[in-house]
Every structure is written in C-alpha cells, then in structure tokens.
C-alpha positions as a Markdown table, in Angstrom:
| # | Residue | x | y | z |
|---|---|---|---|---|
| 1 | Unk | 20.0 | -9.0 | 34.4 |
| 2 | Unk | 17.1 | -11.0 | 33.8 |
| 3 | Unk | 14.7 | -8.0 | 33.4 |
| 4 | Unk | 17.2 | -6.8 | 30.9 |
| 5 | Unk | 17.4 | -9.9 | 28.9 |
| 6 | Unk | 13.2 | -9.5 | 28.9 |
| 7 | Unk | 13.2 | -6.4 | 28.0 |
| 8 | Unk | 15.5 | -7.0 | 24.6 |
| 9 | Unk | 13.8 | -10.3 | 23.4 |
| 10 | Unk | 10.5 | -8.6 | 23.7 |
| 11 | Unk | 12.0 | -5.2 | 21.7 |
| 12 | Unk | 12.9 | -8.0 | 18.8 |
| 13 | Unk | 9.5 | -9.3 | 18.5 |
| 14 | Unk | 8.1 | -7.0 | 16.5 |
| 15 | Unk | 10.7 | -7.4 | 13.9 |
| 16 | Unk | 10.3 | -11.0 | 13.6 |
| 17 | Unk | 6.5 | -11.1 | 13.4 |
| 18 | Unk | 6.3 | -7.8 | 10.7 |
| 19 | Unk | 9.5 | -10.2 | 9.0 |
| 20 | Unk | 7.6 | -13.2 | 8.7 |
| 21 | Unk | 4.3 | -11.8 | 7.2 |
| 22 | Unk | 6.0 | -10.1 | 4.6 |
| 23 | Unk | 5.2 | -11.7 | 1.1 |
| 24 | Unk | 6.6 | -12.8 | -1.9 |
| 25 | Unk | 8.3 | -10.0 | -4.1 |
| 26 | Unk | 6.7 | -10.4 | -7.2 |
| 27 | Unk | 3.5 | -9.0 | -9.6 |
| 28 | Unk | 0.5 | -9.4 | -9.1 |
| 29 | Unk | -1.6 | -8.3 | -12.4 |
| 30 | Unk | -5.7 | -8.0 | -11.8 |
| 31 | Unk | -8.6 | -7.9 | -15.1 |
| 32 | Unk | -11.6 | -5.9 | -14.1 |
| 33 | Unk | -15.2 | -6.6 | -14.8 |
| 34 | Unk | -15.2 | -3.3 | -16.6 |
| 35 | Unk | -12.1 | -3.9 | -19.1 |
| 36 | Unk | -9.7 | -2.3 | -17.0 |
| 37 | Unk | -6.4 | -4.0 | -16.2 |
| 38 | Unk | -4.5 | -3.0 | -12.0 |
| 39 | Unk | -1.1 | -4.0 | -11.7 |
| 40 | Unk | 0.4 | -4.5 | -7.9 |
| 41 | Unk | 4.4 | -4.8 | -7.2 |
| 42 | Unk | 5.5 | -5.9 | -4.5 |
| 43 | Unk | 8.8 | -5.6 | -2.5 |
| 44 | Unk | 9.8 | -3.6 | -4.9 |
| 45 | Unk | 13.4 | -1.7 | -5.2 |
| 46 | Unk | 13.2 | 2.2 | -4.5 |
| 47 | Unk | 15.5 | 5.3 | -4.4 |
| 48 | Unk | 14.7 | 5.5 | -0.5 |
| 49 | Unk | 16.3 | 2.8 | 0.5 |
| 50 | Unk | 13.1 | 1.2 | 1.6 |
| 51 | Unk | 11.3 | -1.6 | -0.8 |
| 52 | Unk | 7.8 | -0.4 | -1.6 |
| 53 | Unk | 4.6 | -1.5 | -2.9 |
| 54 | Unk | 3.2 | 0.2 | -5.7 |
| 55 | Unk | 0.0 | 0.3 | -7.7 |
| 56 | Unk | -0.4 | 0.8 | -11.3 |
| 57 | Unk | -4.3 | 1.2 | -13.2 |
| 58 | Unk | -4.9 | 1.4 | -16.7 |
| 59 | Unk | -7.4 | 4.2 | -16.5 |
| 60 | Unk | -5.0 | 6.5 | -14.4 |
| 61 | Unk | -1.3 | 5.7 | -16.0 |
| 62 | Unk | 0.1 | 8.9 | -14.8 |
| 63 | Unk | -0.4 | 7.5 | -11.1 |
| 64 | Unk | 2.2 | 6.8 | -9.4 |
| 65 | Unk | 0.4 | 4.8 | -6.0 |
| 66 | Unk | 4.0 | 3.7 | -4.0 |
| 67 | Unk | 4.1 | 3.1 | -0.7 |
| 68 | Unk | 6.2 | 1.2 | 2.1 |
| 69 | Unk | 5.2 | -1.7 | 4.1 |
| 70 | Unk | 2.8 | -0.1 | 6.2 |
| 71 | Unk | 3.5 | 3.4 | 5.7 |
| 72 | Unk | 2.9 | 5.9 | 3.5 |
| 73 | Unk | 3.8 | 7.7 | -0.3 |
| 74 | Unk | 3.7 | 11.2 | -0.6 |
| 75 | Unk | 2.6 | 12.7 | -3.5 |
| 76 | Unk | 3.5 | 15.8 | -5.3 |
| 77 | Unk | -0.2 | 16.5 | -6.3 |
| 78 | Unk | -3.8 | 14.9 | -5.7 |
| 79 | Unk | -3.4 | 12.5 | -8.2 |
| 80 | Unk | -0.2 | 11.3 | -7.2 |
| 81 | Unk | 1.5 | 12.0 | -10.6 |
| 82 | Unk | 5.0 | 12.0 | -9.1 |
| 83 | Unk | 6.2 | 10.0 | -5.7 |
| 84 | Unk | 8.2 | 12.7 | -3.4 |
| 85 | Unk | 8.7 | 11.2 | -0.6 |
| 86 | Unk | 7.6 | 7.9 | 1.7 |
| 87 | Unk | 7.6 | 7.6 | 5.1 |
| 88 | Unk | 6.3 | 5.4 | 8.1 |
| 89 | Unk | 5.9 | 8.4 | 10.7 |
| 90 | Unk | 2.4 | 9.4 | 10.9 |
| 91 | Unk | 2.6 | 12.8 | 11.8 |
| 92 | Unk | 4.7 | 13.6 | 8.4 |
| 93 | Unk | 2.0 | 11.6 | 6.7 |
| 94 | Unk | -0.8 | 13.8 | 8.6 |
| 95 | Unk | 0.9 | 17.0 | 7.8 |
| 96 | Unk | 1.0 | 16.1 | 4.0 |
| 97 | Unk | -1.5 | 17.9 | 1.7 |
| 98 | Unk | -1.4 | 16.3 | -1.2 |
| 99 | Unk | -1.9 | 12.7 | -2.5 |
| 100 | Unk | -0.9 | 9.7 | -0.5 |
| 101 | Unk | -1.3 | 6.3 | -0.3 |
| 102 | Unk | -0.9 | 3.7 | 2.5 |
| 103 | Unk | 0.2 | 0.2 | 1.4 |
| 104 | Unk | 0.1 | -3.3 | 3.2 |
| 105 | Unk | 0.9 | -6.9 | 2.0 |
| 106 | Unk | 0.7 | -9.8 | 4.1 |
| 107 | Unk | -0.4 | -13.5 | 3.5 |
| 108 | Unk | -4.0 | -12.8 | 3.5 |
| 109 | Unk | -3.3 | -10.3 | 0.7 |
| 110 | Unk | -2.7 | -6.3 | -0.1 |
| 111 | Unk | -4.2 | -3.7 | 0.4 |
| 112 | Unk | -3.9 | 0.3 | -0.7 |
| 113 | Unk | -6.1 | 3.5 | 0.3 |
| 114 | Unk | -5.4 | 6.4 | -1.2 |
| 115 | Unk | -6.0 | 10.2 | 0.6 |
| 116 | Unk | -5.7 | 14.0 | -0.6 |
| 117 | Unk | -5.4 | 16.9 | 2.3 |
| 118 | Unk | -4.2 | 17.1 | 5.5 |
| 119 | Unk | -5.1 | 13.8 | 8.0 |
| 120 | Unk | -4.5 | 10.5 | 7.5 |
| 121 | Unk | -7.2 | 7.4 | 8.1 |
| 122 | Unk | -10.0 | 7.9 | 10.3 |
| 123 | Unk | -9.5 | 12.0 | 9.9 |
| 124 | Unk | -10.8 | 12.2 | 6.0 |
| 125 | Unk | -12.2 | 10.3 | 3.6 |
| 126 | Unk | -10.6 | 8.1 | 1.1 |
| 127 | Unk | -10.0 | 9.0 | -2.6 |
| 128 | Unk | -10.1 | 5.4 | -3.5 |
| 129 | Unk | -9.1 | 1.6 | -2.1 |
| 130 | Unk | -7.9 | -1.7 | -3.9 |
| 131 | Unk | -8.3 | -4.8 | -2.0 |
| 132 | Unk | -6.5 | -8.4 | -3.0 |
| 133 | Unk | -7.3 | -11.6 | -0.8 |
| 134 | Unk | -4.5 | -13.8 | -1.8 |
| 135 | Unk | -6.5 | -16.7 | -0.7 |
| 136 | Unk | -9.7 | -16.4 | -3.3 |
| 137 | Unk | -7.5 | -14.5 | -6.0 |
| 138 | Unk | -10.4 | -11.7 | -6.3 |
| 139 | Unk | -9.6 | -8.3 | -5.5 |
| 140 | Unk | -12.1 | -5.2 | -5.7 |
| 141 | Unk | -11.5 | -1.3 | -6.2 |
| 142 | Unk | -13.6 | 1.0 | -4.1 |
| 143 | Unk | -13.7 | 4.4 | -5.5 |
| 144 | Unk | -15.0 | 7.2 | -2.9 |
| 145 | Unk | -18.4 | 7.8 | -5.0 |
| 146 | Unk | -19.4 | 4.5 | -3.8 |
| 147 | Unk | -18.1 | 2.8 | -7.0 |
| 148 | Unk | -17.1 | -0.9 | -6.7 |
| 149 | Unk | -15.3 | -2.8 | -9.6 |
| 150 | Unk | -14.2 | -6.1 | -9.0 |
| 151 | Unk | -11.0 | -7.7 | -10.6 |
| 152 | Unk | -10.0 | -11.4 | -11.2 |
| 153 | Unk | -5.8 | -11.8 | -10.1 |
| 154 | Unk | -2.9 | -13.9 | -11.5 |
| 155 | Unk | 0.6 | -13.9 | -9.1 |
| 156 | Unk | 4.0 | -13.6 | -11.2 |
| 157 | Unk | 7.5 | -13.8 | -10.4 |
C-alpha cells in the first residue's frame, strides 16, 4: 500500500513543478537596436486545445512562430507561414520536415529556436533563436549566420 501511495505522489510531481513555473499570460513587446520591433504572447488560446506561445517580428510578418509549453509548432513550410500542427512528442517533431519552432517560458524568461528539415535540437542547426531574461528585461535574437541583435522589453497584460 505504501509503495503504491509512493508511487502516485511521485507521478504528480511533475505536474506541480511544470504548473508552478508557468508564467503570467500576457505580452511581452521587444524594440531592437536595429529598428525592428518582436512581439512574444504568452499562454495564449489555440485551436488545439493547448495554450501556446507564439512569436511575432516585424521583419518577417508572414511568420507564424507558435509553439506549446515545451513542445513544438509545425510548420507548413520553412518559414513557418502557416501553423499545422503542435505537439510535445519528439519523434513527430523529428519526423517533421518543414519549419518548427520550440517554445519555453518560465520565471527566468522565454525562450524560442526555430528549425527546418528533419531532426530536432542537437541533430541540425538552428534557423534562428530569441532569448528574454525576465529578470534584466533584455532579450537578444540569434540568427544562424552568426547575427545577434539585441532588444530592450516591456511586459503587458
């Protein structure tokens, strides 16, 4: 009995820790050095009964960068012009050819990476990544040419 009773409070931990560092829903708009204006939402509503995080740049407006907590948005193309799917199972994510983007937000801040082709993380090379520390309210895009624009942030709602 007791191994059972072990066994089911330590199955519930994960939910309360991932439940706990889960941030404020709200927007979280970013002014770059070079002009250019990113725009994170957070917790955000979505047709897949999941809440997503989603990224929106001035210099790429027909991106669509959505992803779950943790997981992953599928693309229907490289650059992500249309979100077809999201999902937290890597394996669906690996077998995905086009665009997709992996989204986290905690308390230290939010991050998103960005991928094209088959593989996820460690197996190819970005596309691009957008860093916000929550803490210092600075945030920087790294672009996969090596580029590195940082942005000044302002929370919302």
């Amino acid at each position: 009995m007791h191994k059972i009773s072990l066994i089911c409070l330590l199955a519930t931990v994960p939910f309360v820790a991932s439940a706990s560092a889960q941030t404020a829903e709200g927007t979280i708009t970013c002014q770059g050095a070079d002009n250019t204006t990113v725009v994170l939402d957070l917790w955000k509503p979505a047709p897949f009964d999941v809440p997503i995080h989603c990224l929106t740049a001035s210099f790429a407006p027909e991106m669509v960068a959505c992803a779950p907590q943790g997981g992953w948005g599928l693309g229907r193309d490289a650059a992500m012009t249309e979100l077809v799917d999201v999902t937290n199972d890597w394996n669906t994510a690996h077998m995905h050819e086009a665009g997709k983007v992996i989204a986290s937000a905690g308390k230290r801040g939010v991050h998103f990476t960005a991928h094209v082709g088959k593989g996820i993380s460690s197996n190819l090379m970005y596309d691009w990544k957008f860093a916000y520390n929550s803490r210092s309210g600075q945030a920087t895009w790294y672009g996969d040419d090596g580029t590195r624009i940082a942005y000044t942030c302002e929370t919302s709602g």
